[in-house]
C-alpha positions in Angstrom: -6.2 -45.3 -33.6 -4.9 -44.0 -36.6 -3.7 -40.8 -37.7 -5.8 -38.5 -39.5 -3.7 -37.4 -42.6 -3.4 -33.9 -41.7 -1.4 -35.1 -38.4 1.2 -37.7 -40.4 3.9 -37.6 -42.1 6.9 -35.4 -42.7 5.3 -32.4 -43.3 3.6 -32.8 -39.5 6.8 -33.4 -37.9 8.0 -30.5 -39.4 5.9 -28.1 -38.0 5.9 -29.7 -34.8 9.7 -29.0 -35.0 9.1 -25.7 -36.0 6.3 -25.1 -33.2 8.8 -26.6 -30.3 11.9 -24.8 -31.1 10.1 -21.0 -31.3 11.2 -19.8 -28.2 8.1 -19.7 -25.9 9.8 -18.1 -23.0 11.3 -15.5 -25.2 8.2 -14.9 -26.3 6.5 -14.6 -23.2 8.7 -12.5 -21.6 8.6 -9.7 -24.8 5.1 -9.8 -24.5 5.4 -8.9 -20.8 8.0 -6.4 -21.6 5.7 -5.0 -24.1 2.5 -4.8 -21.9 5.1 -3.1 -19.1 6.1 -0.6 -21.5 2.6 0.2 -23.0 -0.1 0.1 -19.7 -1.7 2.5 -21.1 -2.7 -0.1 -24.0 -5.7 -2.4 -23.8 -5.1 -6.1 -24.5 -7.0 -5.7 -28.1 -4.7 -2.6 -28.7 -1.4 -4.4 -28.1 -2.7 -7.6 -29.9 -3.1 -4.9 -33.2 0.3 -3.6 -32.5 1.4 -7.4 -32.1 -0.1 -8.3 -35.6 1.0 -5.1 -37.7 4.9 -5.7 -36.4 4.5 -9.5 -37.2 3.2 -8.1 -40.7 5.9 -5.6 -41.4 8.4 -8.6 -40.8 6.5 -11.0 -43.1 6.6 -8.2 -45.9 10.3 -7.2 -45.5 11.1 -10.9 -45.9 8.4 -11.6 -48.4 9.8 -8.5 -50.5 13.3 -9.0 -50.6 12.4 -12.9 -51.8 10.1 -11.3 -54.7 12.9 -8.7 -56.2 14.8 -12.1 -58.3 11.7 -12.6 -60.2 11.3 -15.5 -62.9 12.5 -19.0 -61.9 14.2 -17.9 -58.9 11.4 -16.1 -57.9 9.7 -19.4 -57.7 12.8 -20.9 -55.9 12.5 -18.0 -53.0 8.9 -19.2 -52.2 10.2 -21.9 -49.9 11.9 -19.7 -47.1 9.3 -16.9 -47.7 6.5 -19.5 -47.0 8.8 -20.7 -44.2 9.4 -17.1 -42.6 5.6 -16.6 -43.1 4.8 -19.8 -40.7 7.1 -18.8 -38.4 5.9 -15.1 -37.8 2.1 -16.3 -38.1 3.2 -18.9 -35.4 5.3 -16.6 -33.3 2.2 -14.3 -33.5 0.1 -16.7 -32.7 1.8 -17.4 -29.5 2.4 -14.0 -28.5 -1.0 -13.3 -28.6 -2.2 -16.0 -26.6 0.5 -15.6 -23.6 -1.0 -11.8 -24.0 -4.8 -13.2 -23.2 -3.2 -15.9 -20.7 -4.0 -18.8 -23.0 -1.7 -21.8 -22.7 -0.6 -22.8 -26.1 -2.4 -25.7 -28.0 -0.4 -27.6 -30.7 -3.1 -28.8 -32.6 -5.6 -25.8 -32.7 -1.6 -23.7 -33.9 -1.3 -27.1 -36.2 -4.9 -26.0 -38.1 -4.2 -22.2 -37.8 -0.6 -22.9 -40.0 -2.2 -25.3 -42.5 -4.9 -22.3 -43.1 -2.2 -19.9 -43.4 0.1 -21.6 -45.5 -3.4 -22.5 -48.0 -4.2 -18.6 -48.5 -0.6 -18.0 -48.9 0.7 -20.5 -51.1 -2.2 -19.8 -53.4 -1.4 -16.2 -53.5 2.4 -15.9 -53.6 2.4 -18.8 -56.8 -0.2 -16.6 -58.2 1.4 -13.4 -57.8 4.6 -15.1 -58.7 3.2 -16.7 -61.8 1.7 -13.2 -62.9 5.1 -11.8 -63.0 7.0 -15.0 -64.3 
């Protein structure tokens, strides 16, 4: 059977890469740390906390790759985009091991491709505003 295109090519076994070397058991285990240290929280409560950290990482990174502006501006997309997959997918996971949900590599496959569509749209845009 063949592949469908989203699941060929380098681009697919780069994220696949990228999904099998985030640390799952570190992952895990903060997530159990964090529901230890926080009982008082409900699952949706931590999931929001889980998200707005993941967020504040994503902007630290995204800012400091903004500040060249012009051509290397552009040239800084790459690892921002990069750092954004990897917090999304980090995220991802976390909150999953937080509801009990094994992981799924395909369903976190679709998840990254929508992610990286929004955000490649907007960061060339915003880029190409200032540029």
């Amino acid at each position: 059977m063949a592949k469908k295109p989203a699941e060929s090519g380098a681009f697919h076994d780069l994220m696949e890469k990228l999904f099998r070397e985030i640390d799952q058991v570190a992952i895990r285990a903060d997530v159990a740390a964090l529901r230890k240290a926080k009982p008082e929280m409900s699952r949706e409560q931590l999931a929001e906390l889980l998200t707005k950290r993941a967020a504040t990482r994503v902007a630290t990174v995204g800012a400091a790759a903004g500040i060249p502006g012009g051509a290397l501006g552009v040239l800084a997309m790459g690892p921002d985009i990069f750092n954004l997959v990897l917090q999304q997918s980090r995220l991802v996971l976390s909150i999953a091991f937080l509801y009990d949900h094994p992981p799924n590599l395909q369903q976190r496959f679709g998840e990254v491709l929508a992610t990286l569509a929004v955000s490649s749209g907007a960061s060339a845009g915003s880029r190409g505003a200032r540029f």
